[in-house]
Each structure stands twice: as structure tokens, then as C-alpha cells.
C-alpha positions as CSV (number, residue, x, y, z in Angstrom):
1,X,-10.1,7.1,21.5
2,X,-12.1,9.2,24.4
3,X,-14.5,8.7,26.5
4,X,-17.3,8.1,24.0
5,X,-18.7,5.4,26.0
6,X,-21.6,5.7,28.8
7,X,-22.8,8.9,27.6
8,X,-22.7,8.0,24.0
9,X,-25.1,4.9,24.1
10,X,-27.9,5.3,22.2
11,X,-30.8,2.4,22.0
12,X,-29.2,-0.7,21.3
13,X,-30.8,-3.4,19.8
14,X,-30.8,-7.4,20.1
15,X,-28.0,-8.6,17.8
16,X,-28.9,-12.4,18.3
17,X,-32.3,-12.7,16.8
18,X,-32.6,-9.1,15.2
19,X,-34.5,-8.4,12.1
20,X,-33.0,-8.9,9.1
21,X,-30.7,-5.9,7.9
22,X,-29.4,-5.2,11.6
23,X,-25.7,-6.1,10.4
24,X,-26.4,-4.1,6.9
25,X,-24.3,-1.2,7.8
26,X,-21.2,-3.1,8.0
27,X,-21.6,-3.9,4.6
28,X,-20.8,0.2,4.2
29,X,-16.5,0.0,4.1
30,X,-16.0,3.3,5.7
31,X,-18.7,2.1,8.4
32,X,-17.0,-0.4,9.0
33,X,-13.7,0.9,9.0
34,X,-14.4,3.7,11.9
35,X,-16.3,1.1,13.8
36,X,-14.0,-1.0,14.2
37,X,-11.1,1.9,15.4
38,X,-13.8,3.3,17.8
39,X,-14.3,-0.2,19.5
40,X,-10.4,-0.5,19.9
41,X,-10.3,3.3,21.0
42,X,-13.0,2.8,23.7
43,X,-11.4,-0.8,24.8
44,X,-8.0,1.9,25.4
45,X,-10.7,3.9,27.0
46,X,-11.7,2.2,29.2
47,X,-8.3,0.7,30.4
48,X,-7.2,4.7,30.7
49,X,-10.1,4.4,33.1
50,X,-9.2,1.5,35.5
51,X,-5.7,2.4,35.4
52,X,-6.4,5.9,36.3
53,X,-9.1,5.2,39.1
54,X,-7.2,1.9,40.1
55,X,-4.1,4.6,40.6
56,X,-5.9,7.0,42.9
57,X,-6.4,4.7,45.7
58,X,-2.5,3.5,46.0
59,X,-1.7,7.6,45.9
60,X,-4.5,8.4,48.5
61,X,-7.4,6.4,51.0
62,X,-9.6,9.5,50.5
63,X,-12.9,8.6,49.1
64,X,-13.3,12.5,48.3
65,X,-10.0,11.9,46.0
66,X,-11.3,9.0,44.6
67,X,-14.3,10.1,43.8
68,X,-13.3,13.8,42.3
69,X,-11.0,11.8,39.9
70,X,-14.4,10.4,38.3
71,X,-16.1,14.1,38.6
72,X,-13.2,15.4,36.8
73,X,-13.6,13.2,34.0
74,X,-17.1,14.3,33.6
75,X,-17.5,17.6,34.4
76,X,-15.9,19.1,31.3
77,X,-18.9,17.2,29.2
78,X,-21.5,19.0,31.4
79,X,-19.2,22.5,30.8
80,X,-18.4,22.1,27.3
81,X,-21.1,19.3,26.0
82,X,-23.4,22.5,24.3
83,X,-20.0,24.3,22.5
84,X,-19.1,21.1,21.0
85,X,-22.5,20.7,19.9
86,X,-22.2,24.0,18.1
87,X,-18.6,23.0,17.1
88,X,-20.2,19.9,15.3
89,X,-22.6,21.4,13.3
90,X,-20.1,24.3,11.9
91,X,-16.8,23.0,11.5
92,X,-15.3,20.1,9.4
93,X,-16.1,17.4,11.5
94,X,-13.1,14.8,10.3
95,X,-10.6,17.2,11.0
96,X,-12.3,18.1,14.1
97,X,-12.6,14.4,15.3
98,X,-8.4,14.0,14.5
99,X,-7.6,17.5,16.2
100,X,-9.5,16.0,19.3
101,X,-8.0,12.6,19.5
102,X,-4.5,14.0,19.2
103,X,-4.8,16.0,22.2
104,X,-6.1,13.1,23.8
105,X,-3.3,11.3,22.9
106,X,-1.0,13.8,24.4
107,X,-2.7,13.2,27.5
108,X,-2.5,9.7,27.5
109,X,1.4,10.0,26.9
110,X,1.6,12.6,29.9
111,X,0.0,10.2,32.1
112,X,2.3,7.2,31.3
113,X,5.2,9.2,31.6
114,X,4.6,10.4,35.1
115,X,3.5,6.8,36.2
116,X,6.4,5.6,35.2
117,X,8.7,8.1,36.3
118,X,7.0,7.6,40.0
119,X,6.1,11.7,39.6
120,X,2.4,11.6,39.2
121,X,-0.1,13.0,42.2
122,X,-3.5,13.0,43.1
123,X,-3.6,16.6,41.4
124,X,-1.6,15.9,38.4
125,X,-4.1,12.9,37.9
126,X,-7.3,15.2,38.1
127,X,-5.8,17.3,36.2
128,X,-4.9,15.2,33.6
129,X,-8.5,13.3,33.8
130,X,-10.2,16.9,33.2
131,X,-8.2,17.3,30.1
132,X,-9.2,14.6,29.4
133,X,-12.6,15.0,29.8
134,X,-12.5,18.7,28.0
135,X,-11.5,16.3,24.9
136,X,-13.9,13.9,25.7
137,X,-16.8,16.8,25.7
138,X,-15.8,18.5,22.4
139,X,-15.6,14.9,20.4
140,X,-18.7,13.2,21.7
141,X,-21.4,15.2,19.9
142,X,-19.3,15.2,16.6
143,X,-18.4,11.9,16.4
144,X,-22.4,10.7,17.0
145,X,-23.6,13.6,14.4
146,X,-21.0,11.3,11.6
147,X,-23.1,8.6,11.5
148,X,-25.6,9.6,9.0
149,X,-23.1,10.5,6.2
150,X,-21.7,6.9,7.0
151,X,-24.5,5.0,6.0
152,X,-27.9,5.3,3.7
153,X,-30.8,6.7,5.8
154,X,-32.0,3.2,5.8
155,X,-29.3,1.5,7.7
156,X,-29.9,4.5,10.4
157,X,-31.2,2.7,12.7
158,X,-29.1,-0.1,12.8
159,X,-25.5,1.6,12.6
160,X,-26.5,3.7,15.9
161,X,-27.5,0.2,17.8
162,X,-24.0,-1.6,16.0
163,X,-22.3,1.7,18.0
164,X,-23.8,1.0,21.1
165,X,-23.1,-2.9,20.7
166,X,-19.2,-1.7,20.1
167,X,-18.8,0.2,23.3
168,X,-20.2,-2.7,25.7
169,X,-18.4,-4.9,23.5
170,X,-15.5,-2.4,24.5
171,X,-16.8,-1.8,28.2
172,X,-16.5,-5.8,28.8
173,X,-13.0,-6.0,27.9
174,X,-11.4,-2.7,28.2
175,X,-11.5,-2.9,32.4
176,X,-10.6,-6.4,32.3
177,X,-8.0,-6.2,30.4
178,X,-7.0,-2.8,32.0
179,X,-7.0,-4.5,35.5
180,X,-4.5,-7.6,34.5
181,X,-2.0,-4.9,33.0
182,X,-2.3,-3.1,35.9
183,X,-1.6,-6.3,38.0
184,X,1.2,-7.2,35.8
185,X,3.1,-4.4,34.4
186,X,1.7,-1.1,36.1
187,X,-0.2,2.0,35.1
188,X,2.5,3.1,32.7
189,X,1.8,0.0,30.2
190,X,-1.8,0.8,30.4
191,X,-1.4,4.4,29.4
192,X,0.6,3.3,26.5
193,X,-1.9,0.8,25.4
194,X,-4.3,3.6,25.4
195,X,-2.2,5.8,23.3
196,X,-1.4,3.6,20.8
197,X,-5.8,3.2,20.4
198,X,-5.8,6.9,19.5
199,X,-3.4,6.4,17.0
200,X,-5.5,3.6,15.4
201,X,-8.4,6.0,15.2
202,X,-6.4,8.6,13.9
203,X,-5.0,6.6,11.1
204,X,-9.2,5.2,10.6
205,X,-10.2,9.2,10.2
206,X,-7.2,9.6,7.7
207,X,-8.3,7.6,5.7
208,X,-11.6,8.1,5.5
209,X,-12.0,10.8,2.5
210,X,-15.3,13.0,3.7
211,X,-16.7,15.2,0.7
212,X,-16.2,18.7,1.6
213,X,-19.0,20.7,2.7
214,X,-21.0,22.6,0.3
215,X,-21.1,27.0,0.8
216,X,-24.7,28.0,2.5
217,X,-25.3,31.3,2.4
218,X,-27.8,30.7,5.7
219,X,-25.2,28.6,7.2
220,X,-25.2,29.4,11.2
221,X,-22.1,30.9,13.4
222,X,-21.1,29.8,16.4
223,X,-22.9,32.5,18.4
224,X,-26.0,32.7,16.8
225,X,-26.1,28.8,16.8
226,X,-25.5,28.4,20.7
227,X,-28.3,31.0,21.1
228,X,-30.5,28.9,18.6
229,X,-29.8,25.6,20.5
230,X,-30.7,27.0,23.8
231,X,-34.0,28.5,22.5
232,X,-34.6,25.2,21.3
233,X,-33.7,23.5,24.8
234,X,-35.6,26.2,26.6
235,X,-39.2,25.8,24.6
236,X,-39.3,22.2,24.3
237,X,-41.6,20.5,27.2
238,X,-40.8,16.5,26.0
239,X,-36.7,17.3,25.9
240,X,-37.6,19.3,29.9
241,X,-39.3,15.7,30.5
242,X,-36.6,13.6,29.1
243,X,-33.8,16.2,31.1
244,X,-35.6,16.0,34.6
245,X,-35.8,11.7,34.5
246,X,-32.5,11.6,33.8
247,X,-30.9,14.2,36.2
248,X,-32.1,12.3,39.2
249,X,-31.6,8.9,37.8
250,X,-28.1,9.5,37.0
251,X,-27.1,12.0,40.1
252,X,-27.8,8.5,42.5
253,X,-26.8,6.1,39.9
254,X,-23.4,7.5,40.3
255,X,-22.5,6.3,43.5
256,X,-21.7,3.0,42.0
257,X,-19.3,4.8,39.3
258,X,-17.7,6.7,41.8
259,X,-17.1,4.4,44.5
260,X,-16.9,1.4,43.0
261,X,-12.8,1.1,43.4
262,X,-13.6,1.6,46.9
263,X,-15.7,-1.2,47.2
264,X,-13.3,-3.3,44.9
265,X,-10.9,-2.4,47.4
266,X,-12.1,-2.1,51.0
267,X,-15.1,-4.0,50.9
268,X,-14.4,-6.8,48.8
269,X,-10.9,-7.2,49.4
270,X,-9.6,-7.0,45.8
271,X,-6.8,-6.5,43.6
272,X,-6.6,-4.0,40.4
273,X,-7.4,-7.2,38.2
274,X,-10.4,-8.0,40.7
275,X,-11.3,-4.5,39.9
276,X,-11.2,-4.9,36.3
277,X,-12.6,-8.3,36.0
278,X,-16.4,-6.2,37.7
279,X,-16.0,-3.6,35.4
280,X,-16.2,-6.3,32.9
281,X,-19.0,-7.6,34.3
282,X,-20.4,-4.2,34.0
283,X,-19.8,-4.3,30.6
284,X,-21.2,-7.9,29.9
285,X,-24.5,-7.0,31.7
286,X,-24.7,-4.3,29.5
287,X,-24.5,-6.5,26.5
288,X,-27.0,-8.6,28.1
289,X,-29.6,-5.7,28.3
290,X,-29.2,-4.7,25.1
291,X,-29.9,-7.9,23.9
292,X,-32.9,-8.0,26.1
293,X,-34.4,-4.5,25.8
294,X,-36.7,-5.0,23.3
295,X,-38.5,-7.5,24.5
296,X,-39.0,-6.2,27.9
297,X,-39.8,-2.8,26.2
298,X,-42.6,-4.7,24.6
299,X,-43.9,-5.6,27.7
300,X,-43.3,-3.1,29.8
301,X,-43.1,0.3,27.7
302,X,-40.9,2.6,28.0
303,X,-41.7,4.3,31.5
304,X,-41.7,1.3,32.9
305,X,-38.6,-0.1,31.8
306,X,-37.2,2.8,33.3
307,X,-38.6,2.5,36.4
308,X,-37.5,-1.2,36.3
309,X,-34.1,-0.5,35.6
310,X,-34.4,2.3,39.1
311,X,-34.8,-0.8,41.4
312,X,-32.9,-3.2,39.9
313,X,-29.4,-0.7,39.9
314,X,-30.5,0.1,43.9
315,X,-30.8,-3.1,44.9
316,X,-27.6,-3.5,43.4
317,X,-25.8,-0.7,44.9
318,X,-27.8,-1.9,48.3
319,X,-26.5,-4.9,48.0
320,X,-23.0,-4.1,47.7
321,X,-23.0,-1.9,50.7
322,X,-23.3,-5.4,52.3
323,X,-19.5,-6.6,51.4
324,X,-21.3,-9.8,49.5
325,X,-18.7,-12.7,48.3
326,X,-16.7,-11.8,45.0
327,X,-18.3,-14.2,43.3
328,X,-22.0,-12.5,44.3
329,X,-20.8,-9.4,43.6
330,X,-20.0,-10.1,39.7
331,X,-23.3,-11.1,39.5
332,X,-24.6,-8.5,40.9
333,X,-22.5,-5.9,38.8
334,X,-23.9,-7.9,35.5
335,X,-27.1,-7.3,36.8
336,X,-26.6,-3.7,37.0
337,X,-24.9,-3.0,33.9
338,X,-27.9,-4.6,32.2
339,X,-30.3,-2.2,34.3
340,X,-27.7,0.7,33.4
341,X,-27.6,0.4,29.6
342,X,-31.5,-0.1,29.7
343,X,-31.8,3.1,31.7
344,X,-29.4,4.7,29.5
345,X,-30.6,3.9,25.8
346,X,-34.1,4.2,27.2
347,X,-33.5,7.7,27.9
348,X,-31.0,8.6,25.3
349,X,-32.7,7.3,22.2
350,X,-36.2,9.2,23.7
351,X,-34.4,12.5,23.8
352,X,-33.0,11.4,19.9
353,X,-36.4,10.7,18.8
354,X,-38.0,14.0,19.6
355,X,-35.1,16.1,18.2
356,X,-34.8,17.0,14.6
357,X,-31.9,17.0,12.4
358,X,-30.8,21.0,12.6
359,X,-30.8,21.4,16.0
360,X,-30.0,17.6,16.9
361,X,-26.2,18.1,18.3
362,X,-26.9,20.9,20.3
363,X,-30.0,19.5,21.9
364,X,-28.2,16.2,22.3
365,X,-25.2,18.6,24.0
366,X,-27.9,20.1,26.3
367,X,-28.8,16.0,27.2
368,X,-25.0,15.3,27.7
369,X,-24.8,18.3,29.7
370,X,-27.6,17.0,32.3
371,X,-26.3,13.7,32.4
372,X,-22.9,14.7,33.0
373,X,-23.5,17.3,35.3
374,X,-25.4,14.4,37.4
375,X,-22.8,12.0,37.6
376,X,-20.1,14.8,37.9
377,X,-22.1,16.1,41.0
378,X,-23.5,13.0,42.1
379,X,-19.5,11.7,42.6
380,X,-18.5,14.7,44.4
381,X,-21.5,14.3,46.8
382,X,-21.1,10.5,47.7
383,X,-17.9,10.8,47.5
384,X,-18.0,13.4,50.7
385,X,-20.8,11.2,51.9
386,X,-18.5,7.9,51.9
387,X,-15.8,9.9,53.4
388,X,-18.2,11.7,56.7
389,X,-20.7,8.5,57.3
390,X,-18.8,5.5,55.8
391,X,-18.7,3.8,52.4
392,X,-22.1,1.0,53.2
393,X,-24.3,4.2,54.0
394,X,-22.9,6.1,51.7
395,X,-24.5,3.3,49.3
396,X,-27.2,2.4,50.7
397,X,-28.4,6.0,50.9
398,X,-28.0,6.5,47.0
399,X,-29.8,3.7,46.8
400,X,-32.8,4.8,48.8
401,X,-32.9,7.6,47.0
402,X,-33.0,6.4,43.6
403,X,-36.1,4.3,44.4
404,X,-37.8,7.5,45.6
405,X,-37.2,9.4,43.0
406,X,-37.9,6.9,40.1
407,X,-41.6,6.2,41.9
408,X,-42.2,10.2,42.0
409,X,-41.1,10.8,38.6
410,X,-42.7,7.9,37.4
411,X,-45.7,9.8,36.9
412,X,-44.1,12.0,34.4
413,X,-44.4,10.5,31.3
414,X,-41.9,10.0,28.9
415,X,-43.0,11.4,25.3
416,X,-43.3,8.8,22.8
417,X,-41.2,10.6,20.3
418,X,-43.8,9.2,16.7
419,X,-44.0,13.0,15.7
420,X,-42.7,13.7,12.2
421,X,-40.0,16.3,12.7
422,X,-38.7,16.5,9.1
423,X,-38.9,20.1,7.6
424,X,-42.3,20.5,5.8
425,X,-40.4,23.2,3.5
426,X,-44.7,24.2,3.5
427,X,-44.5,28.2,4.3
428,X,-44.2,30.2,0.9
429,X,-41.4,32.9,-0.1
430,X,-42.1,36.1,2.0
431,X,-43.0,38.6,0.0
432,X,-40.0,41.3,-0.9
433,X,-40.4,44.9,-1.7
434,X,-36.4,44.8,-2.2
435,X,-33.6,41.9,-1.2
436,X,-33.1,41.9,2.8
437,X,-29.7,41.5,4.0
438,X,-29.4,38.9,6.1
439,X,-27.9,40.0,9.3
440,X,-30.6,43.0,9.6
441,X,-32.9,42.2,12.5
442,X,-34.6,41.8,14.6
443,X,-37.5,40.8,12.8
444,X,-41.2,41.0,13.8
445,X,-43.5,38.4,12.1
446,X,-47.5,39.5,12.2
447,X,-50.1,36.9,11.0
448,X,-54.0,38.4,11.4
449,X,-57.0,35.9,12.2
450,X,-60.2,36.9,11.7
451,X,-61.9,34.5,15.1
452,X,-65.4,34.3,15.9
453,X,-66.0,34.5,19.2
454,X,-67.5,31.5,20.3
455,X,-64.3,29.7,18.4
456,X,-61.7,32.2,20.7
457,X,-61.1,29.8,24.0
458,X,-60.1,26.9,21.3
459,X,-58.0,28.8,19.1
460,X,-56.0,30.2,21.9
461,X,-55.2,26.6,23.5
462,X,-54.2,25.7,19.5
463,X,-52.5,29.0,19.1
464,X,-50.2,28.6,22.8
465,X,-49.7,25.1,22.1
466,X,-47.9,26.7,18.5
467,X,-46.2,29.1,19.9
468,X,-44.2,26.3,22.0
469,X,-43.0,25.6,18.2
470,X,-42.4,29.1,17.2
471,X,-40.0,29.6,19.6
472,X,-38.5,25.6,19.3
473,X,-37.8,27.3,15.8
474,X,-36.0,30.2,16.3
475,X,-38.6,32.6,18.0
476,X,-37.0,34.8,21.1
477,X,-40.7,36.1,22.0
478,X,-44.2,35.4,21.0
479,X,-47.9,37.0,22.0
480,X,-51.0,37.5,20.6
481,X,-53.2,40.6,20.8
482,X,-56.5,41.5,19.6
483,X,-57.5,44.8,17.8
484,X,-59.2,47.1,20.7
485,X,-61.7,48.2,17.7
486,X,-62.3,45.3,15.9
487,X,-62.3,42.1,18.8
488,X,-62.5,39.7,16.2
489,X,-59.2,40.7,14.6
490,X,-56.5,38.3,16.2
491,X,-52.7,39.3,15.3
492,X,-50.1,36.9,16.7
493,X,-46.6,37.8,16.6
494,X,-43.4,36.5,17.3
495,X,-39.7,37.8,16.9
496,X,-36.5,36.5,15.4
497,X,-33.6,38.2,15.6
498,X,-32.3,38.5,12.4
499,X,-33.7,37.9,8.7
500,X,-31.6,35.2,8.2
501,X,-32.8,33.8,11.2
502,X,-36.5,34.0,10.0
503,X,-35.4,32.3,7.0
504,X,-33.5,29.2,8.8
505,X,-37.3,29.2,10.3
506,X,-38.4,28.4,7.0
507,X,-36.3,25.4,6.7
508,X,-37.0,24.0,10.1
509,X,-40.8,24.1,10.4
510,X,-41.4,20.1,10.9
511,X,-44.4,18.6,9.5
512,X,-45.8,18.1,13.2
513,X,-45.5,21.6,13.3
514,X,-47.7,22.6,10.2
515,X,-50.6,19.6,11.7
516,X,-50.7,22.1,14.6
517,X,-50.6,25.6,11.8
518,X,-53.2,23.8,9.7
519,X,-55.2,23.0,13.2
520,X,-55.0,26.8,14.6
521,X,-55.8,28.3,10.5
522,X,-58.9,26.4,10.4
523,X,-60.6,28.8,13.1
524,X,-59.5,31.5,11.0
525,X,-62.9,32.7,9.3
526,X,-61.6,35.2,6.7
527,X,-62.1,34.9,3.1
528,X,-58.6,34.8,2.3
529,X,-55.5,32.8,4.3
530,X,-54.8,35.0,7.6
531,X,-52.5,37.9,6.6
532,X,-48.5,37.7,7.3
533,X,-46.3,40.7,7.3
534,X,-43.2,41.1,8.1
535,X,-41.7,43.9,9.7
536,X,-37.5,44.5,10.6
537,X,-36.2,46.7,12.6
538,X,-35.1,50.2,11.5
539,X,-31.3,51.9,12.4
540,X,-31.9,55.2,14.2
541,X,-30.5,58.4,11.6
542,X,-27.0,59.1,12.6
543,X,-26.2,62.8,13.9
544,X,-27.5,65.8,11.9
545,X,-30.3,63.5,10.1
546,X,-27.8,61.7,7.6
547,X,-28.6,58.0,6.6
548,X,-26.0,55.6,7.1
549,X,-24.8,54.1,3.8
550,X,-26.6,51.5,2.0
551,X,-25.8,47.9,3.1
552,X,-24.3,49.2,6.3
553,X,-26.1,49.1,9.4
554,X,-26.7,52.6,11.4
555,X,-24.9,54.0,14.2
């Protein structure tokens, strides 16, 4: 299976010692089915991975080559992430999830041919690992949307943390195992091994039967969806929060990604199974945080732990620049794949809990798009670094910066994600002289408060902090005027682009949101609920003053 792996962790929880119902979604067959095949397709994975970097460096001693072959495998996510975030919300996601991982399969097979025919280069193998990656980007939002229908609402919870527990269980042994094929029967084995895990989770998505998808007459298309999703991403100040922390966590974090079979190489004087064998170590440190997380979450809190997990992967990458014994350096890798995973749940599962449902793949996308672009970037850059000042500066610079940056950014809090985003369904039918089709637009929403003025400075900081949520919803602008003649007449307005826009609005209003409606309304001093009207836009006549035909927009 691809690359579902780093980006697609999401806030693991202790297995040993959890509460009780942690295991319950395994209890659900098809669950169980599809998590097993993605732990065997991330364990291929992740051997593509060593076998691919490990590859590099016998073709080329260019740290710039070793290090684009880890941009090119994420740079399609942070290209692609938001239209496969689209794609997940409006197509059948099963036969989306098998189109994928055939592809993927055919790249897999091209690489273990060309191995093993001795014909593969340092720019067939980029090339390859951005196809790769291009697959990677379209599956990863679809295949984390598919857990809800997998288990009861519940169970949530739980199944996302038993997905994160798969891929370390799959990021301990994948390298590992990766690096002794390597060491034993080449690249060409590898590949194989990772083509024959997309065919086990093709054969797991067979199987499963997903009910079909019911007809919605306001269902979204895949333009007016992107747009939505970026108006979303655009208006919302926690997910700009969440997206900033990350960016410059994960643009110095990458050094370590992107060098690392350098430093397996040159520095430590290892072999392709060496290489493996700290990738698993990676991997069990990463198990090891998960297991711990909670706890030191408890007494840190959230910002902190992030700020922890800064200076513990630093002084890691610090201490590698150093050439420590191999022995010292698997411990140091476990310690940094514990501070990794922390880092990375602790930041995923934020920007998770202030999403809600209808917009949650695309907004996710957006995330996966920061996060990639970071890595995919930060590789590049310390790759070039490596290659102009040395591979020790290289890291000790990424991990002087990361320090920096987490104490400055510290002070930007994470948001604590408690708000209840689940549709309130509160705002009533609009009222209909005659049915509106849906695609006519735009629309322009009025809503009149009567304001006293000694109430006016407080109802505008209510009122901006709504239109934040006006425009989270499907909004493309928003004001508010005051009648010149009558000062106490407050209209605010806001515009939608179509009618069946507005009327997704209606669906997506959270309960958070109507707190903060109720909170603005209760300045309003009429006798009667503030006036809403709603005006849409009119066609210009065509030539010679004729209307256009009913039901068919004007020239």
C-alpha cells in the first residue's frame, strides 16, 4: 500500500494500559479486515522506502540526489494533497482507494524491473518516487475519511489511534526488514515484496462490500468543493495556528529524513541492513511515544509537549552530526522517533479536532499540503546545505534552528479544539416566493439589527468574530453597514455564490457557531427576530429586451 504512513498519523493512544474499549473496533470484521492489509501494505511501504533511498547512494555520492529522492516522494502530497481531498468527498471512495493502489503497484513493478535489469538511474528513480508520491497524495485523504463508515461513532476514537498503532507497528519492521533484503538479495526482491503488499490490499478493498452512496440533490462538484475547502482554510484562525507550528517544525525536522542514509552511510560506517535496522528504531520509538503520550500530555499539555518533542528531535539530529557509536546512535534514533510521533499526532489530531465533518478532508488536504510542502522543501534545502558546507553542519544547523523556532512559536497557542462543530440544523427554511434553482447565484444574505448605541462597540467585536464563521461556511465576502438615516439600523451581509451554496450553509452551521449567533442576536433590540432577506443575482435582458427562457440562465 502507499505511503500512508508519517503523514497519516493521527493521535495514538497507549495500547498497554488503555481504557477499556481501546481494542473494540477490531471486534468490527471489515475493521479488522482493512487494518490488517494496511499494516502489511505500509510494512511494503516502508521497505519500497529503504530500498529506494538505500539505492540512491550506490547510483550517486550527491547529497542533493539523495536528498531530492525524499522531496520527490513528498512533493506530490503538498501539490495534490487538496484535489484528493475533493476527490474523497465526491467520488466512490472503494473504487477510488483500488484505482490508486493499482497504479501504485505498477510502480512498484517498474522499479523492480529496472533494478534488476541494472537499467535504473538517479532520474528514473525520482521519477518513479514522484509517481509514487502523486499516488501516495490522492489515497491518503480517502483512505483516513473511511474510517467512520468502518466503525460505530463510538469506536471513533479508538480505530483512528489502532491506525496510527499499525503504521509504527509497520514503520518498526518495514526498514528492517527492507535493509536485510537489501543486504541479501538486492533492491529487486524488495520491490517485489512491496508489490505483492498492494495486492493484499487490493484483494482487502474487494472484498469489502461498501453501501452505495445515496443521490443528494445539494451534493458538491469538484470545483465548487475546492473553492469551498479553501474558503474554509482561508477564514479559519486555529487551522492558520495549527498550519504555521507545523510548517517550521517539520521544514527542520526533515534534515534527519533526508539525510539520514548519509549518515547511515558516511558517518556511521554502515551497511543497507545497518540502515534499516535505525529506521526501525525510528519506528520503535515511535511506538514508545505513543504509548507514552498521554501521560506526558497530562502533564505537560499540549503546547508543551510540542515544544518538548522540538528539543528532544534537535538534540538528536545534534547529536548525530557528531558520528556517535552505532550502538548510541539507535538509541538516539528511538529517542527521536518517540519525539517525532509526539510532534506529529500532537499536531495532527489538533488540526482533526477543530475541523468538522463536511469540510474535514479538504481541510486535512490543506494540513497535508503544509506538512508536505515542509519536508519536501526542507530536503531540498539540507540536502544543498549537506552538499556546499558538509553533512555535521548541515545537521547541526537544522538543529539550531528547530530550537529557535519552537521557543518563538511557542507563544502561539495551540487551540484546544472542545468546540462543538456538529451542524446545529438551527436556521429555519428561507422564505420562497417561487422554487430557486440551485446553480443561480450569487446570492446576497441581509440580516437587520435594530442596536442601541451604547451596545454598538460590543456587538461589532460579536458580529466580526461571526463573520470569521460566515465565511468558514461558505461566505466569499461579508460587511456590515448602518442605515445613513436611521444609525441604529445595522444590516450585515454576506455573499455566497450560488443558492445551493447558501443552502449547504444551512447544513453546516455548527453548534459553536449558533453560541456566537445567539451571543450577537441578544444586542438586537427589536420587537421581532432581526430581519433576513435574501436577495440573488439577476441575468442582464438579452439583446432587444427579450428574457432568456425560464430555467435557463441569461446571456
Amino acid at each position: 500500500m502507499s505511503d500512508a504512513r508519517k503523514e497519516t498519523d493521527a493521535a495514538p493512544k497507549a495500547a498497554a494500559g488503555a481504557p477499556a474499549g481501546a481494542f473494540a473496533p477490531l471486534r468490527q470484521k471489515v475493521f479488522l479486515v482493512l487494518w490488517i492489509a494496511a499494516v502489511l501494505g505500509n510494512t511494503g511501504s516502508f521497505m519500497r522506502d529503504v530500498a529506494s533511498a538505500w539505492l540512491v547512494t550506490d547510483l550517486s555520492v550527491s547529497p542533493a540526489a539523495v536528498a531530492t529522492v525524499q522531496a520527490a516522494a513528498m512533493l506530490p502530497v503538498f501539490l495534490l494533497a487538496m484535489p484528493a481531498g475533493v476527490f474523497s468527498d465526491i467520488l466512490d471512495k472503494r473504487r477510488f482507494l483500488i484505482a490508486i493502489q493499482l497504479a501504485l503497484a505498477g510502480v512498484s513493478t517498474a522499479l523492480m524491473v529496472l533494478s534488476h535489469t541494472g537499467l535504473i538511474s538517479v532520474s528514473s528513480l525520482i521519477a518513479l518516487t514522484f509517481l509514487g508520491g502523486v499516488g501516495a497524495a490522492l489515497m491518503m485523504p480517502t483512505w483516513q475519511s473511511i474510517v467512520p463508515e468502518l466503525v460505530p461513532r463510538a469506536d471513533l476514537k479508538s480505530a483512528v489511534a489502532l491506525n496510527s498503532l499499525g503504521i509504527n507497528i509497520a514503520r518498526a519492521i518495514g526498514p528492517a526488514t527492507g535493509g536485510v533484503l537489501i543486504a541479501s538479495f538486492g533492491a529487486a526482491v524488495t520491490y517485489a515484496a512491496d508489490v505483492a503488499s498492494y495486492l493484499v490490499v487490493i484483494a482487502a478493498l474487494l472484498w469489502w462490500r461498501r453501501p452505495g452512496a445515496s443521490e443528494d440533490a445539494l451534493g458538491e462538484r469538484f470545483a465548487g468543493a475546492f473553492r469551498a475547502g479553501l474558503r474554509y482554510a482561508r477564514a479559519s484562525r486555529e487551522l492558520h495556528v495549527v498550519l504555521l507550528r507545523a510548517a517550521f517544525f517539520f521544514a527542520f525536522a526533515s534534515a534527519v529524513w533526508a539525510l539520514l542514509p548519509l549518515v547511515a552511510r558516511d558517518l556511521l560506517k554502515g551497511d543497507a541492513a545497518y540502515y534499516g535496522v535505525l529506521l526501525g528504531s525510528v519506528g520503535a520509538g515511535a511506538i514508545a511515544g505513543a504509548l507514552v503520550m498521554p501521560r506526558l500530555r497530562a502533564r505537560l499539555g499540549t503546547d508543551g509537549l510540542v515544544l518538548a518533542a522540538a528539543f528532544v528531535t534537535a538534540a538528536a539530529t545534534a547529536s548525530l552530526a557528531l558520528a556517535p557509536p552505532r550502538w548510541l546512535a539507535l538509541v538516539i534514533l528511538l529517542a527521536m522517533g518517540g519525539a517525532w510521533i509526539i510532534a506529529l499526532t500532537t499536531l495532527n489530531a489538533t488540526a482533526q479536532s477543530i475541523l468538522p465533518n463536511w469540510v474535514r478532508g479538504r481541510a486535512l488536504a490543506v494540513y497535508l499540503t503544509v506538512f508536505n510542502g515542509a519536508m519536501a522543501a526542507g530536503s531540498v534545502t539540507w540536502g544543498l546545505v549537506a552538499q556546499a558546507l558538509g553533512l555535521p553542519i548541515a545537521l547541526v544547523l537544522a538543529a539550531g534552528g528547530l530550537v529557535l523556532s519552537a521557543l518563538v512559536l511557542h507563544r502561539m497557542t495551540l487551540p484546544s479544539g472542545e468546540a462543538d462543530l456538529t451542524p446545529s440544523l438551527h436556521w429555519p427554511e428561507p422564505a420562497l416566493a417561487e422554487p430557486v434553482a440551485n446553480d443561480r447565484g450569487p446570492v446576497l444574505i441581509l440580516i437587520e439589527y435594530r442596536i442601541a448605541r451604547e451596545d454598538r462597540a460590543a456587538f461589532l467585536d460579536a458580529l466580526y468574530r461571526l463573520s470569521d464563521a460566515r465565511r468558514r461556511d461558505g461566505a466569499y465576502n461579508w460587511g456590515v453597514t448602518e442605515d445613513a438615516a436611521d444609525p441604529g439600523l445595522v444590516v450585515e451581509w454576506f455573499m455566497v455564490e450560488s443558492w445551493a451554496e447558501h443552502l449547504r450553509q444551512h447544513r453546516r452551521v455548527s453548534h459553536a457557531d449558533a453560541d456566537l449567533q445567539a451571543e450577537v442576536a441578544r444586542f438586537h433590540r427589536g420587537e421581532a427576530a432581526p430581519a433576513i432577506r435574501h436577495c440573488i443575482a439577476l441575468d442582464r435582458p438579452r439583446a432587444g429586451g427579450s428574457e432568456p427562457p425560464e430555467g435557463l440562465p441569461g446571456a
